[in-house]
DRENTORKOL-3810 file (N, C-alpha, C; in nm, 4 decimals):
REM DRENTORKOL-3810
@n.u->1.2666; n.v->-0.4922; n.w->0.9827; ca.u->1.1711; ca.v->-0.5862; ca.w->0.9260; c.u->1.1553; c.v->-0.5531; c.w->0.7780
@n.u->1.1335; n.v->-0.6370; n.w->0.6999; ca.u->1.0790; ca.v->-0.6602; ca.w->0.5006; c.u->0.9664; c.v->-0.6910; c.w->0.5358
@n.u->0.9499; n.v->-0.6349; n.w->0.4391; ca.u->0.7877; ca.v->-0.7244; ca.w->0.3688; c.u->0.8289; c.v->-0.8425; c.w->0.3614
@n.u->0.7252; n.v->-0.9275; n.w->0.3432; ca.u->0.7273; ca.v->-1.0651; ca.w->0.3040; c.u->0.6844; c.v->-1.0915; c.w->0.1321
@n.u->0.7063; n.v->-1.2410; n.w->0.0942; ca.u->0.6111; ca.v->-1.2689; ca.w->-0.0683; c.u->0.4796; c.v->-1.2282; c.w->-0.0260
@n.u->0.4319; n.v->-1.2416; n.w->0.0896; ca.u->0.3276; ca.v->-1.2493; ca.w->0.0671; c.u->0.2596; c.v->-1.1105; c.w->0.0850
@n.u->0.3254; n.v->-1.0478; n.w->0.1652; ca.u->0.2723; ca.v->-0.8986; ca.w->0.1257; c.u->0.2562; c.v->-0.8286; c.w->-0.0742
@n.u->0.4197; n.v->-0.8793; n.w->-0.0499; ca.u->0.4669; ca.v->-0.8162; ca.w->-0.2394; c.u->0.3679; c.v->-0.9221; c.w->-0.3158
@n.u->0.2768; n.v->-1.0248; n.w->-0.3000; ca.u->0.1987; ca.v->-1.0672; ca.w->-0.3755; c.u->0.0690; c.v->-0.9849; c.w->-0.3450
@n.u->0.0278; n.v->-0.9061; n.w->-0.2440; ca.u->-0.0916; ca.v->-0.8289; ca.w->-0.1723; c.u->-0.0618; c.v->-0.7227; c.w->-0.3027
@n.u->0.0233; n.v->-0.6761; n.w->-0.3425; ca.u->0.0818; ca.v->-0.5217; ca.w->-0.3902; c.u->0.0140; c.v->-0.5327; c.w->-0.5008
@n.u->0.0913; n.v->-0.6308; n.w->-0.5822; ca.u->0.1078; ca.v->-0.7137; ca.w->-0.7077; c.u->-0.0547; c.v->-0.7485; c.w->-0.7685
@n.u->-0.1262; n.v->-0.8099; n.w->-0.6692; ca.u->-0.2789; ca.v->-0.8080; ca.w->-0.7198; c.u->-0.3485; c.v->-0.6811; c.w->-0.7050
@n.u->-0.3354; n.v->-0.5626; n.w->-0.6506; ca.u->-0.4224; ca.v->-0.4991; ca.w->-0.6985; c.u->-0.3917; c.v->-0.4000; c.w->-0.7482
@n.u->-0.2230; n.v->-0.3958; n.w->-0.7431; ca.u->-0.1944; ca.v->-0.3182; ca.w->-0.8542; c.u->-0.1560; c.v->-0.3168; c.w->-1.0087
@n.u->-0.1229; n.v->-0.4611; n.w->-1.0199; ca.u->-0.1092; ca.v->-0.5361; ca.w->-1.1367; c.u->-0.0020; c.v->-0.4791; c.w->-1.2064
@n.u->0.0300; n.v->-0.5034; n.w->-1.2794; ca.u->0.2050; ca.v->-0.4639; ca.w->-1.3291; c.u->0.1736; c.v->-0.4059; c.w->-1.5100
@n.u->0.1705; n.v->-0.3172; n.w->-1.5265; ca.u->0.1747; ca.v->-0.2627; ca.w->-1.6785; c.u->0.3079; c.v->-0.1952; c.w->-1.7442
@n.u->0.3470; n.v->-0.2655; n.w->-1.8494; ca.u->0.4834; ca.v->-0.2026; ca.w->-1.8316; c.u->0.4733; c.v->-0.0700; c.w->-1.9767
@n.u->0.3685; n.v->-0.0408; n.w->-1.9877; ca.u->0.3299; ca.v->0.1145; ca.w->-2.0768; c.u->0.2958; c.v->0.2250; c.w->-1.9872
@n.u->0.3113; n.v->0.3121; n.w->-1.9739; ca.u->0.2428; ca.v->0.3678; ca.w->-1.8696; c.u->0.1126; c.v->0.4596; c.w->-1.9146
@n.u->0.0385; n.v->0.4889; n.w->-1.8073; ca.u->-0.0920; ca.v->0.4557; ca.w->-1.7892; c.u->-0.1566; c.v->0.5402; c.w->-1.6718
@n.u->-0.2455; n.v->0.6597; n.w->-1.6731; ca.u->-0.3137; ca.v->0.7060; ca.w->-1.5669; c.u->-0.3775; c.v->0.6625; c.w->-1.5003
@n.u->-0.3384; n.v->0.6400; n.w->-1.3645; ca.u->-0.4072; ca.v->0.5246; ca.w->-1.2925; c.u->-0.5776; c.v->0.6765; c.w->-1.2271
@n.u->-0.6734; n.v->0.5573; n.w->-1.1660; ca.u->-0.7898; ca.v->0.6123; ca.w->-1.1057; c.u->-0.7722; c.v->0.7458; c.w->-1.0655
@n.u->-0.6727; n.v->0.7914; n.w->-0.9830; ca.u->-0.6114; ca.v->0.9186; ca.w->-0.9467; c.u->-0.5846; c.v->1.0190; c.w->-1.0564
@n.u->-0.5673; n.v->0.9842; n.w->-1.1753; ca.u->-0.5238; ca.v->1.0615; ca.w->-1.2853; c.u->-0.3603; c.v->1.0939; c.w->-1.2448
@n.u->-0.2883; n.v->0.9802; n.w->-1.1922; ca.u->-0.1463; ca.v->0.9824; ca.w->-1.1760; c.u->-0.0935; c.v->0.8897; c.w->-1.3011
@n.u->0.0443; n.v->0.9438; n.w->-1.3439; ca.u->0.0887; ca.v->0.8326; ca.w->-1.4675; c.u->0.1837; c.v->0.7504; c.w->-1.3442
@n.u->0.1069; n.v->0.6188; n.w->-1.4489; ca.u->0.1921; ca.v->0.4764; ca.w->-1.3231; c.u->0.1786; c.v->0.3878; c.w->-1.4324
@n.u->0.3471; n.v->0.3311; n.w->-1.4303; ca.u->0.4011; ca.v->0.2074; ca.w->-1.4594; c.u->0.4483; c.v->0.0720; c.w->-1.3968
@n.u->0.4813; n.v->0.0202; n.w->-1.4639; ca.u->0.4798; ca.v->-0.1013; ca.w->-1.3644; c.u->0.3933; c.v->-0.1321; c.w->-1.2700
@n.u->0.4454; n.v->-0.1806; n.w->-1.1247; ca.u->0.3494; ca.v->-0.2480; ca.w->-1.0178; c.u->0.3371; c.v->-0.1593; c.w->-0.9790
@n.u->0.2410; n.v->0.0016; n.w->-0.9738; ca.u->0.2248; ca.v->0.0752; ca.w->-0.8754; c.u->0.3300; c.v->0.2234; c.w->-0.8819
@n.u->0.4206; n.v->0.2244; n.w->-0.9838; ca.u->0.5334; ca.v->0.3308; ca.w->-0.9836; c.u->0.4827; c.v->0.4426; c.w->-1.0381
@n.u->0.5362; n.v->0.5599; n.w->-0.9578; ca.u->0.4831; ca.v->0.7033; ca.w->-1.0237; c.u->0.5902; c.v->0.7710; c.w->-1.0303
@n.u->0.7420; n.v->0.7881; n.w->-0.9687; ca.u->0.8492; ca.v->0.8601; ca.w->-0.9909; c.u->0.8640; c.v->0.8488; c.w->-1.1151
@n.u->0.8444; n.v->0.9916; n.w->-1.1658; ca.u->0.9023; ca.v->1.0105; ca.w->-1.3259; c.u->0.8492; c.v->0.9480; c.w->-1.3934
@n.u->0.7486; n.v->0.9221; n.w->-1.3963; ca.u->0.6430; ca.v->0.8532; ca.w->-1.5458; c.u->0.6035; c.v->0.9724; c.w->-1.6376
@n.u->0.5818; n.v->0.9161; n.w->-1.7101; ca.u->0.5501; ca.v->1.0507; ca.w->-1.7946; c.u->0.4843; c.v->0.9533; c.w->-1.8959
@n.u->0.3800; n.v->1.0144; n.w->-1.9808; ca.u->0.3085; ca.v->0.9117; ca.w->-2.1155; c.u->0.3781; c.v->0.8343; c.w->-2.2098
@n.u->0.3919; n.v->0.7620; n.w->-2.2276; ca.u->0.4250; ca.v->0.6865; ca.w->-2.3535; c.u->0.5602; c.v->0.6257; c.w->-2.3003
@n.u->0.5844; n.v->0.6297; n.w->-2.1872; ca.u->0.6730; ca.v->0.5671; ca.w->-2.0978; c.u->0.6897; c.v->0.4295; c.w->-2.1169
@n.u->0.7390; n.v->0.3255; n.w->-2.1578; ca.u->0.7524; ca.v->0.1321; ca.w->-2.1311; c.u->0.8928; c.v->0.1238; c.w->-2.0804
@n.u->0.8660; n.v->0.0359; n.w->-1.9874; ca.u->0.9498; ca.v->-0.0417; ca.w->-1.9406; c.u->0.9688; c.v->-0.2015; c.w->-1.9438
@n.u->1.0713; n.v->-0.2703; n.w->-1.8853; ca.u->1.0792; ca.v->-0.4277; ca.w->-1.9059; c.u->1.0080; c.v->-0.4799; c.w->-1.7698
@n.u->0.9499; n.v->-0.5770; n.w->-1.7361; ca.u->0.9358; ca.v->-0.6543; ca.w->-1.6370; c.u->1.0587; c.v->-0.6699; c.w->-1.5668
@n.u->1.1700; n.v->-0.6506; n.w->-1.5707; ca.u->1.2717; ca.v->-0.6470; ca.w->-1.4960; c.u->1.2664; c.v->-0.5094; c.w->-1.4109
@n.u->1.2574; n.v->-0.4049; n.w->-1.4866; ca.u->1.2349; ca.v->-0.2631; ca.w->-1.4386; c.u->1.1244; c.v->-0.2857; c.w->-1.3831
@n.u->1.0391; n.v->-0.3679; n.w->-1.3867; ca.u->0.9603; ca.v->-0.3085; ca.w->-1.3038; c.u->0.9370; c.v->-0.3659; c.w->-1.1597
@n.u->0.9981; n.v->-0.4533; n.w->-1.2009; ca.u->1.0243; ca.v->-0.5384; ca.w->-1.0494; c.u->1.1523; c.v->-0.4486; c.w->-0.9392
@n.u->1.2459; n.v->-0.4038; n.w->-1.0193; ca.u->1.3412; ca.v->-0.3288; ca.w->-0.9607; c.u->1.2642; c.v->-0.2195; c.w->-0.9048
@n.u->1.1655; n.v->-0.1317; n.w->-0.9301; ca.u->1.0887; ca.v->-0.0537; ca.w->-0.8969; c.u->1.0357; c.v->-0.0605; c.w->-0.7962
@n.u->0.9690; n.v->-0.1268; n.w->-0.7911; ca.u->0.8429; ca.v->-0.1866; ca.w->-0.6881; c.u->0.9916; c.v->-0.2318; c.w->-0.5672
@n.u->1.0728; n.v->-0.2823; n.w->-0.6553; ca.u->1.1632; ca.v->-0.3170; ca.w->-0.5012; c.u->1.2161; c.v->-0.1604; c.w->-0.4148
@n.u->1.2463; n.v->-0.0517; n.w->-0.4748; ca.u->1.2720; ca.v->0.0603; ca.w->-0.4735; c.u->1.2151; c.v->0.1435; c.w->-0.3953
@n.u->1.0520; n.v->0.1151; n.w->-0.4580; ca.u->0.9331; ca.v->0.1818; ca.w->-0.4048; c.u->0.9005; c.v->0.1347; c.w->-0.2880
@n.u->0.9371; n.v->0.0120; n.w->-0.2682; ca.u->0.8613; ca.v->-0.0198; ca.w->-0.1359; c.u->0.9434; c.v->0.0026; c.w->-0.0037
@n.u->1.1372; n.v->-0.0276; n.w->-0.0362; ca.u->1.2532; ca.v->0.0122; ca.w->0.0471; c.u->1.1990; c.v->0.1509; c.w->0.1485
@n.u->1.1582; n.v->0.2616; n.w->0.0992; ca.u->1.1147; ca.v->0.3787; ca.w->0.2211; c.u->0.9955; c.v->0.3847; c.w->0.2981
@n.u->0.9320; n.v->0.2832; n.w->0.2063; ca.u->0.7804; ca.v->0.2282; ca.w->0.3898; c.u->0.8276; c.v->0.1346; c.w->0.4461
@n.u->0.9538; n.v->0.0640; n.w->0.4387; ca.u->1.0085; ca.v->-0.0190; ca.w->0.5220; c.u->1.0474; c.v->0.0465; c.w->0.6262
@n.u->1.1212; n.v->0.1445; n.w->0.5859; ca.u->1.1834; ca.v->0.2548; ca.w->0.6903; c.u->1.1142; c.v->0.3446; c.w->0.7669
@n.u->0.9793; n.v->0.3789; n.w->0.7075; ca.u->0.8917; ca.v->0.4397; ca.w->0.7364; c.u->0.8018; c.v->0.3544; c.w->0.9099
@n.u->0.8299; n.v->0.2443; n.w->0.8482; ca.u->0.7648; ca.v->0.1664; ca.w->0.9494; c.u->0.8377; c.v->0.0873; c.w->1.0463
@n.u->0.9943; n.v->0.0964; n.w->1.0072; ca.u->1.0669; ca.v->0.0398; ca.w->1.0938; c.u->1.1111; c.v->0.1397; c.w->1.1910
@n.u->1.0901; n.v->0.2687; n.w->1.1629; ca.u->1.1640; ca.v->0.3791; ca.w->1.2276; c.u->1.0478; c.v->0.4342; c.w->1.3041
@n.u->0.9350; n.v->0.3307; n.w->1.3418; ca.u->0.8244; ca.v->0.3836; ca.w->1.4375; c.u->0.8462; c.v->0.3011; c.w->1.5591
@n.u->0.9473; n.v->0.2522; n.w->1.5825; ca.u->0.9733; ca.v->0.1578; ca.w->1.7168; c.u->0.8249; c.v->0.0616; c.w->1.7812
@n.u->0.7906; n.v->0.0241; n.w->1.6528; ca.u->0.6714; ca.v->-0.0541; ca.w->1.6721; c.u->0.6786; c.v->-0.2122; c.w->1.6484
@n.u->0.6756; n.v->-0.3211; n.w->1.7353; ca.u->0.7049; ca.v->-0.4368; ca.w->1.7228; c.u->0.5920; c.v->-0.4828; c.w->1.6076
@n.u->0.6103; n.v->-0.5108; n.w->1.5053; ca.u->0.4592; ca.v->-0.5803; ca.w->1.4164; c.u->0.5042; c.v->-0.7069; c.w->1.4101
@n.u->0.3776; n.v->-0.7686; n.w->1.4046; ca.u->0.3849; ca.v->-0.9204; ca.w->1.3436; c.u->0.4247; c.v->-0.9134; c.w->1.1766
@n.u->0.4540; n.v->-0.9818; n.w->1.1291; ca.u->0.4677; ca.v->-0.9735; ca.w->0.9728; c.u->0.3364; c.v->-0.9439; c.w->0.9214
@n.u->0.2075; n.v->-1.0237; n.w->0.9494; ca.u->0.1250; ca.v->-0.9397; ca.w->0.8473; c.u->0.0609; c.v->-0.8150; c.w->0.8883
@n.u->0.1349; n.v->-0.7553; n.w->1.0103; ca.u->0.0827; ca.v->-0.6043; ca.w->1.0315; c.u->0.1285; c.v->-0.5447; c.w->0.9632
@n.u->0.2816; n.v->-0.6079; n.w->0.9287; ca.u->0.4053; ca.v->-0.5218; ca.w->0.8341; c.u->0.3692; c.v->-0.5158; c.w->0.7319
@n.u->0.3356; n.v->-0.6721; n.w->0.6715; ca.u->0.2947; ca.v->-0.6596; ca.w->0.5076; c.u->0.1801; c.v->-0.5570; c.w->0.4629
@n.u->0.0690; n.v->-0.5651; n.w->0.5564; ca.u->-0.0620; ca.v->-0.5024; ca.w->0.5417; c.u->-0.0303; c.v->-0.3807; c.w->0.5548
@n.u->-0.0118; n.v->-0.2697; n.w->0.6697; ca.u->0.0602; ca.v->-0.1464; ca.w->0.6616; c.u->0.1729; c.v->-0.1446; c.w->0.4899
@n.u->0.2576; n.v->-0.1825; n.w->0.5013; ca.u->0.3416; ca.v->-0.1732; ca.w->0.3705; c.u->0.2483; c.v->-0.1577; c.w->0.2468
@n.u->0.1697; n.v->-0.2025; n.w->0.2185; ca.u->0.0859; ca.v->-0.2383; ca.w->0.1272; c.u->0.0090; c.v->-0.1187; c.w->0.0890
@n.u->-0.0117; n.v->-0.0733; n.w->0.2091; ca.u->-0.1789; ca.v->0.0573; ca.w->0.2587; c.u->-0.0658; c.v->0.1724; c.w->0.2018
@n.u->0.0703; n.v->0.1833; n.w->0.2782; ca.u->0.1222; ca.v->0.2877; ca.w->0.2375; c.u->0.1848; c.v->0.2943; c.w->0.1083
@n.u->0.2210; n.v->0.1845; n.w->0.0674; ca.u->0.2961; ca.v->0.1965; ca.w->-0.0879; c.u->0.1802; c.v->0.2549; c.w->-0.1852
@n.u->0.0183; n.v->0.2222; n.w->-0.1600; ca.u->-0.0527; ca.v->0.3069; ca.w->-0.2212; c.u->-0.1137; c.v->0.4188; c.w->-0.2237
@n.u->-0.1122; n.v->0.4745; n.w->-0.0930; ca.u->-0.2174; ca.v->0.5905; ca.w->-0.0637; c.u->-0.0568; c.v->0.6558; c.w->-0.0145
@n.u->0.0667; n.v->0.6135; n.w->0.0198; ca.u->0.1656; ca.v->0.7531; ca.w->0.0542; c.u->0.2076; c.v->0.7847; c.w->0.2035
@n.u->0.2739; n.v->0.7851; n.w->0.1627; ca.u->0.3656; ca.v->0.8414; ca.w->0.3359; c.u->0.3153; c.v->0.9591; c.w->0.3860
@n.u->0.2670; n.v->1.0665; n.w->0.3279; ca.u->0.2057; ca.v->1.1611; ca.w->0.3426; c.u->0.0536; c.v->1.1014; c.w->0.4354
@n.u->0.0007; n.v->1.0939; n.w->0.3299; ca.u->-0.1491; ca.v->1.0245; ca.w->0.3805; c.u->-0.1128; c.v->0.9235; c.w->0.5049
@n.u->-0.0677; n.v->0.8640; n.w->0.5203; ca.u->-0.0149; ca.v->0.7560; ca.w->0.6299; c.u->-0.0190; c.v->0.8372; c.w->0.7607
@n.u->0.1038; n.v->0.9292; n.w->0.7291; ca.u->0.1273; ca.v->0.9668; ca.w->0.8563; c.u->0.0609; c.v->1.1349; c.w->0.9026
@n.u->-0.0340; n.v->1.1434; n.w->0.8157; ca.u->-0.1621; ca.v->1.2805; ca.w->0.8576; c.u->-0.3085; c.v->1.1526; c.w->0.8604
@n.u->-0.3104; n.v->1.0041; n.w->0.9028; ca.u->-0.3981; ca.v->0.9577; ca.w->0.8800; c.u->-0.4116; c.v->0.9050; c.w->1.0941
@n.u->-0.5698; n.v->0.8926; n.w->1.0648; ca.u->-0.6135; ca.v->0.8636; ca.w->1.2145; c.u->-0.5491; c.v->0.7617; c.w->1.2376
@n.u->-0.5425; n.v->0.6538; n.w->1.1471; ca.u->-0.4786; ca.v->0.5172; ca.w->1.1538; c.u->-0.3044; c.v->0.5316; c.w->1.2221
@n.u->-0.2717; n.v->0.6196; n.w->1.1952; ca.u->-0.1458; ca.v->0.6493; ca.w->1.2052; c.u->-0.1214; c.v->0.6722; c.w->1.3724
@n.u->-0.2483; n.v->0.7559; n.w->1.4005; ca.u->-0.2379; ca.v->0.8220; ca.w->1.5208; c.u->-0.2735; c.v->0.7039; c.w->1.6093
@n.u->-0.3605; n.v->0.6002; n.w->1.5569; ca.u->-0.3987; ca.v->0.4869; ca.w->1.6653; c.u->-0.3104; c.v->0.4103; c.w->1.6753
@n.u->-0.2198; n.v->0.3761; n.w->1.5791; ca.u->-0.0509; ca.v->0.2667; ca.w->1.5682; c.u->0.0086; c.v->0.3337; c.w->1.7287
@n.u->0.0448; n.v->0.4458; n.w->1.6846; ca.u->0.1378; ca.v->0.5125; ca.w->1.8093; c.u->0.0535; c.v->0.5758; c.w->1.9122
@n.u->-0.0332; n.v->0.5281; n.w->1.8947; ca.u->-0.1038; ca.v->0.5351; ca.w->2.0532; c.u->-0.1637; c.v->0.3747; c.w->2.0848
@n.u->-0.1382; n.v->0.2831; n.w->2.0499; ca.u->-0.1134; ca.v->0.1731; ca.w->2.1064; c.u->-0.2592; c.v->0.1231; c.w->2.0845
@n.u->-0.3869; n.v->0.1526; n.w->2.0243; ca.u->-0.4962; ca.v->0.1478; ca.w->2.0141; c.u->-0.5319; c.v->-0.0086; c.w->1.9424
@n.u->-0.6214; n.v->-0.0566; n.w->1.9937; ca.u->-0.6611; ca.v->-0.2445; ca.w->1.9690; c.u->-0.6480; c.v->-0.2144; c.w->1.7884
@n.u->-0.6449; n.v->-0.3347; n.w->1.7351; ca.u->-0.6226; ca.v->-0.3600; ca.w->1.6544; c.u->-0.7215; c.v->-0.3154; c.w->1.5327
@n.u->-0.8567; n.v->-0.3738; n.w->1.6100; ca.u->-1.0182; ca.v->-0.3179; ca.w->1.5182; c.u->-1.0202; c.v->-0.2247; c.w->1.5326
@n.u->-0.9763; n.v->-0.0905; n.w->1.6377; ca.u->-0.9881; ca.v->0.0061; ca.w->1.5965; c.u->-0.9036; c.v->0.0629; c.w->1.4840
@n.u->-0.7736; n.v->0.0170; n.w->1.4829; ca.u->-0.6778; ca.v->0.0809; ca.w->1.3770; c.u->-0.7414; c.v->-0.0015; c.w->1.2606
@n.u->-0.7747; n.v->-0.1179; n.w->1.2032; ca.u->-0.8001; ca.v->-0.1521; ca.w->1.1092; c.u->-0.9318; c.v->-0.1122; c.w->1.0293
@n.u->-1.0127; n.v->-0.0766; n.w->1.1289; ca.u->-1.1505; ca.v->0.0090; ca.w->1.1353; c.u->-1.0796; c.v->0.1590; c.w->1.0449
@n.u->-1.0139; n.v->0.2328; n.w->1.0717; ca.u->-0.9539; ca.v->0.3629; ca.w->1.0138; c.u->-0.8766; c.v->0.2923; c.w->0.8632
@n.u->-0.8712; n.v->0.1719; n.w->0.8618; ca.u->-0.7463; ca.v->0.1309; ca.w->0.7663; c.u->-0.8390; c.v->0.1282; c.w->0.6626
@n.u->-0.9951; n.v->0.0478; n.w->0.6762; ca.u->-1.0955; ca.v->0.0407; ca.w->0.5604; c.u->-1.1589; c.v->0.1549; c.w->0.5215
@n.u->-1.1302; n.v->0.2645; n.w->0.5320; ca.u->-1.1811; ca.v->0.3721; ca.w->0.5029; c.u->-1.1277; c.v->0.4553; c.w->0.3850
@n.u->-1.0118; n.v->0.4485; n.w->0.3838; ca.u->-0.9708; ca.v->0.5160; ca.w->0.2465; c.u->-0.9868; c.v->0.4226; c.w->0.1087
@n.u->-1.0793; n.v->0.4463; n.w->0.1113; ca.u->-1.1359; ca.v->0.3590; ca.w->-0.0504; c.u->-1.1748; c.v->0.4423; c.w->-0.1422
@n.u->-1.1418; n.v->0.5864; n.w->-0.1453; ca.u->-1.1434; ca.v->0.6625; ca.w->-0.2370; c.u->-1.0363; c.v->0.7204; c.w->-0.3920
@n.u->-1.0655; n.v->0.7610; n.w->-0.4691; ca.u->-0.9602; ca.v->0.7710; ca.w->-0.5467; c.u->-1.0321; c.v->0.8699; c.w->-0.6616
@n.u->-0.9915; n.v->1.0165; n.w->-0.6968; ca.u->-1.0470; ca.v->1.0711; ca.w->-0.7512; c.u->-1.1677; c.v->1.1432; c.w->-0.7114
@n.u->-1.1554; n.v->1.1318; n.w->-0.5745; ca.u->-1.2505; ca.v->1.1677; ca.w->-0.5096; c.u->-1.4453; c.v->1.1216; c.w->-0.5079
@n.u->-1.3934; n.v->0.9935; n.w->-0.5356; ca.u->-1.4677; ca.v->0.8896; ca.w->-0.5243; c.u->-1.4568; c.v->0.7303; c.w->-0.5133
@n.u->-1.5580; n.v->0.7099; n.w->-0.4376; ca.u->-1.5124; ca.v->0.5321; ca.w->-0.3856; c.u->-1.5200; c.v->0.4139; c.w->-0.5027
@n.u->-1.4147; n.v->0.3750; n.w->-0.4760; ca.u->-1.4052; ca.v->0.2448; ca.w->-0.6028; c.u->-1.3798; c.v->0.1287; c.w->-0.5275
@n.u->-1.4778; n.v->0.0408; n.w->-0.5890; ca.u->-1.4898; ca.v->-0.1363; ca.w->-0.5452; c.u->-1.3339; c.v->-0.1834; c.w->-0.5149
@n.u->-1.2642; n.v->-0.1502; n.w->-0.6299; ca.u->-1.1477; ca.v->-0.2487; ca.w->-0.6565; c.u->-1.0460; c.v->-0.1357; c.w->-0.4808
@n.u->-1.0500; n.v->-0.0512; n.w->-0.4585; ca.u->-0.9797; ca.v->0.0061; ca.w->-0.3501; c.u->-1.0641; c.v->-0.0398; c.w->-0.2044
@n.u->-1.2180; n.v->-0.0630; n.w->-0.2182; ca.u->-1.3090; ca.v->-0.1244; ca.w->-0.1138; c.u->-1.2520; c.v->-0.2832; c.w->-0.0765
@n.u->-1.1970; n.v->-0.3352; n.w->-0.1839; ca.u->-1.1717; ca.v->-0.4889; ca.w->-0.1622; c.u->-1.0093; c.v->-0.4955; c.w->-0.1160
@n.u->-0.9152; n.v->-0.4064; n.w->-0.1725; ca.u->-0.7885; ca.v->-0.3788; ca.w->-0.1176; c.u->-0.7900; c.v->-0.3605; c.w->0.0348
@n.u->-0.8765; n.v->-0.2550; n.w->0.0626; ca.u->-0.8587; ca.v->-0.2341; ca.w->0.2256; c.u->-0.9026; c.v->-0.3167; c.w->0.3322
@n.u->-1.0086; n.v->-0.3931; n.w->0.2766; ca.u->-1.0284; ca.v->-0.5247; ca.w->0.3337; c.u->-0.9414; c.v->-0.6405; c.w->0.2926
@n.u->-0.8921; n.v->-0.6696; n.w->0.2632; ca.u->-0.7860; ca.v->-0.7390; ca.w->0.2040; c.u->-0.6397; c.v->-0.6930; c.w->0.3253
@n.u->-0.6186; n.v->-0.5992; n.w->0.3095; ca.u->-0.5272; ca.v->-0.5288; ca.w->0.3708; c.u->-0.5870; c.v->-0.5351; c.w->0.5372
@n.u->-0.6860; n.v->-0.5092; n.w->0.5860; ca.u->-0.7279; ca.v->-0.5316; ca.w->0.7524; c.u->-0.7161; c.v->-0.6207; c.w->0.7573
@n.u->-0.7923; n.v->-0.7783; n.w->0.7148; ca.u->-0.7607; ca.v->-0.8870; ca.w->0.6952; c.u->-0.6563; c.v->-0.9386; c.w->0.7088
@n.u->-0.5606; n.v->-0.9330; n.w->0.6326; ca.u->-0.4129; ca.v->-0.9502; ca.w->0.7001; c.u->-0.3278; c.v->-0.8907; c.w->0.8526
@n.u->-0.3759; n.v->-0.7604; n.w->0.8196; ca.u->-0.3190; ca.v->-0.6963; ca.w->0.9613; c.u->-0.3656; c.v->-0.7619; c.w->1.0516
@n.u->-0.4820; n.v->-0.8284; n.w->1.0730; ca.u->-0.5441; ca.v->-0.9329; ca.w->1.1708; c.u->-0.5162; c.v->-1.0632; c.w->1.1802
@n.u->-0.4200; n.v->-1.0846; n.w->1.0517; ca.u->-0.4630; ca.v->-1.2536; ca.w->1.0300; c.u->-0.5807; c.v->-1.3271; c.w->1.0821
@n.u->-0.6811; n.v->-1.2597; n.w->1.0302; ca.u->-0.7781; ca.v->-1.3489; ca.w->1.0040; c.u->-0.8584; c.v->-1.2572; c.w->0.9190
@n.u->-0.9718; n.v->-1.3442; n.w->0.8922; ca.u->-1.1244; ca.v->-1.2278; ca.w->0.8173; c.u->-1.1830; c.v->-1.2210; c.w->0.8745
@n.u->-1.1979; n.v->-1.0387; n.w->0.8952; ca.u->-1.3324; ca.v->-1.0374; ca.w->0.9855; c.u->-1.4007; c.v->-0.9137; c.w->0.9364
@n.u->-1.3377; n.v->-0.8491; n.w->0.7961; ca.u->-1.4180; ca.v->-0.7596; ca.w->0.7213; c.u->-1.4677; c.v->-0.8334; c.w->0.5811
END
């Protein structure tokens, strides 16, 4: 399974695309849509690069999530894809959310664990509060956060 546009448009809004690079909330240097391999300050890139990126970046949570023998609907895929291209494969898979996917657990409960990481810097930010609802939301296709 891919992402869909409409996931890579989920990415795209809340990570927004800068092609200088730039310490994101985390105090990580990130260019483009979301990229942190090898940034370093004073870094620019083209909108071409950075689309190649983001295509790059997102190729190993495909795998990540295809290699869990888990049937998803597309916007479980997009929404998961989304959660992990920002918070990390790491975090993903040491996350409760992780543990409720492969234990087969209803949906509100996993999406319930999904709105919770809204932290960054070790504090909660609006713009990551509206992502993860944004992100359950889809995994549900519908709104119900």
């Amino acid at each position: 399974m891919k992402i869909s546009q409409k996931g890579i448009d989920l990415i795209k809004k809340f990570e927004g695309c800068k092609l200088q690079a730039y310490l994101c909330p985390a105090g990580v240097w990130t260019i483009g849509v979301g990229h942190t391999k090898g940034v370093k300050k004073g870094m620019v890139i083209t909108q071409q690069q950075a689309e190649t990126f983001l295509k790059e970046d997102i190729a190993p949570v495909e795998r990540v999530l295809n290699g869990m023998g888990i049937n998803y609907t597309q916007n479980q895929f997009d929404a998961l894809t989304s959660w992990i291209f920002n918070l990390g494969q790491g975090n993903f898979k040491s996350s409760t959310m992780y543990k409720y996917i492969v234990a087969r657990k209803s949906d509100l409960e996993i999406t319930d664990q999904m709105v919770k990481w809204h932290n960054a810097g070790g504090r909660p930010l609006l713009g990551l509060k509206k992502r993860r609802v944004e992100e359950a939301n889809m995994f549900l296709g519908r709104e119900i956060y």
